[in-house]
BAFIKOL-296556 format. One record per residue (C-alpha): y, x, z; residue in three letters. Coordinates in Angstrom, 1 decimal. Each point is the difference from the previous one (the first is absolute). Last residue first. Example, Ala and Ser with C-alpha at 12.3 -4.5 7.8 and 13.67 -1.06 7.14 Angstrom:
REC	Y	X	Z	resn
REC	-1.1	13.7	7.1	Ser .
REC	-3.4	-1.4	0.7	Ala .
END
This chain:
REC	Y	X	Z	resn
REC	-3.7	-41.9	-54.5	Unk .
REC	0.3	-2.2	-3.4	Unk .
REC	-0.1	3.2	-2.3	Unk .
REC	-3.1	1.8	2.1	Unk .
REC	-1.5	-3.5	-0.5	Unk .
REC	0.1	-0.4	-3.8	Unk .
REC	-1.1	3.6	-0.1	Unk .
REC	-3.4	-0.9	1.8	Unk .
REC	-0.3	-3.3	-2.1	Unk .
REC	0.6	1.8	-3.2	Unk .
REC	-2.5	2.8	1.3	Unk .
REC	-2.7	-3.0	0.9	Unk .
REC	0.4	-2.0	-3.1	Unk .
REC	-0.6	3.2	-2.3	Unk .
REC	-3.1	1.3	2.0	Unk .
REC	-1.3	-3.2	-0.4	Unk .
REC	-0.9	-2.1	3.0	Unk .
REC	-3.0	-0.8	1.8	Unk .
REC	1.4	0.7	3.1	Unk .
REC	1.2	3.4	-0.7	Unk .
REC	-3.3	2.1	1.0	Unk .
REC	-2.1	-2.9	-1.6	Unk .
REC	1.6	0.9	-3.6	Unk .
REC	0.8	-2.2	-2.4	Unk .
REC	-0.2	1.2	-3.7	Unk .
REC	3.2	0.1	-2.0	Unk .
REC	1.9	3.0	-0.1	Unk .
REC	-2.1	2.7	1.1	Unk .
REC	-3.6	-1.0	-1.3	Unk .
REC	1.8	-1.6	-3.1	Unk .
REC	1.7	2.7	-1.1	Unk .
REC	-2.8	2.4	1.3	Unk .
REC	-2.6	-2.6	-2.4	Unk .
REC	2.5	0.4	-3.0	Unk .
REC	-0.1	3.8	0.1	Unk .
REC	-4.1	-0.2	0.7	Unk .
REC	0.2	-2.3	-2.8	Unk .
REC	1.9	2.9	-2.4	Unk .
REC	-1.8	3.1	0.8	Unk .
REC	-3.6	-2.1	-0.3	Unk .
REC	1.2	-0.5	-3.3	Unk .
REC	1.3	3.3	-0.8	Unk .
REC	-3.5	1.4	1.1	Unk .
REC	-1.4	-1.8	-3.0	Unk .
REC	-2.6	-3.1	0.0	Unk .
REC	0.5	-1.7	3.8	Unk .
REC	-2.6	-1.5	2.1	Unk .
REC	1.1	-3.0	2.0	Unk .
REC	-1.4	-1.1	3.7	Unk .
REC	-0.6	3.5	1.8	Unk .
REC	3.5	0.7	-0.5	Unk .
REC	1.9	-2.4	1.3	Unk .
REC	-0.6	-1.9	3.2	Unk .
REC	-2.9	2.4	1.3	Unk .
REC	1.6	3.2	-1.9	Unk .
REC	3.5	-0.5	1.3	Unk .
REC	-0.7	-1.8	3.2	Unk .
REC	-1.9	2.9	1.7	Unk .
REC	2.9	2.7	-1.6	Unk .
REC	1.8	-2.0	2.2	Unk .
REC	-1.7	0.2	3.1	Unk .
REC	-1.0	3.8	-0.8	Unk .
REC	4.0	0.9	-0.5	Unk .
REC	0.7	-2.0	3.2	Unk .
REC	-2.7	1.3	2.3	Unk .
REC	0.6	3.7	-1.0	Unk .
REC	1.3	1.2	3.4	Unk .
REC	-2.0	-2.8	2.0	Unk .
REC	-3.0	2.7	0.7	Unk .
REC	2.2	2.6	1.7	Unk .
END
């Protein structure tokens, strides 16, 4: 199927176009450590359109905050 891999390719999209491609990095531990700090912030802090433009941590606390209330 051609939407198997859509996720992996969308992200791996906004790695090198929002990170990557804009800084150039000395020593392979360097690039080790801000792609580290980029994930972090990629999955922690970044809005998302398939949440409603929330971050992933806003959206799970709302989601468990709901499943307590209910």
């Amino acid at each position: 199927m051609c939407w198997d891999n859509a996720c992996s390719e969308s992200f791996w999209s906004t790695f090198k176009h929002e990170f990557y491609y804009r800084r150039t990095f000395v020593t392979m531990a360097e690039l080790y450590a801000a792609i580290d700090r980029w994930m972090v912030y990629y999955n922690t802090w970044r809005r998302h359109s398939s949440n409603g433009q929330r971050s992933p941590i806003s959206y799970e606390n709302a989601k468990s905050l709901a499943v307590l209330v209910a």
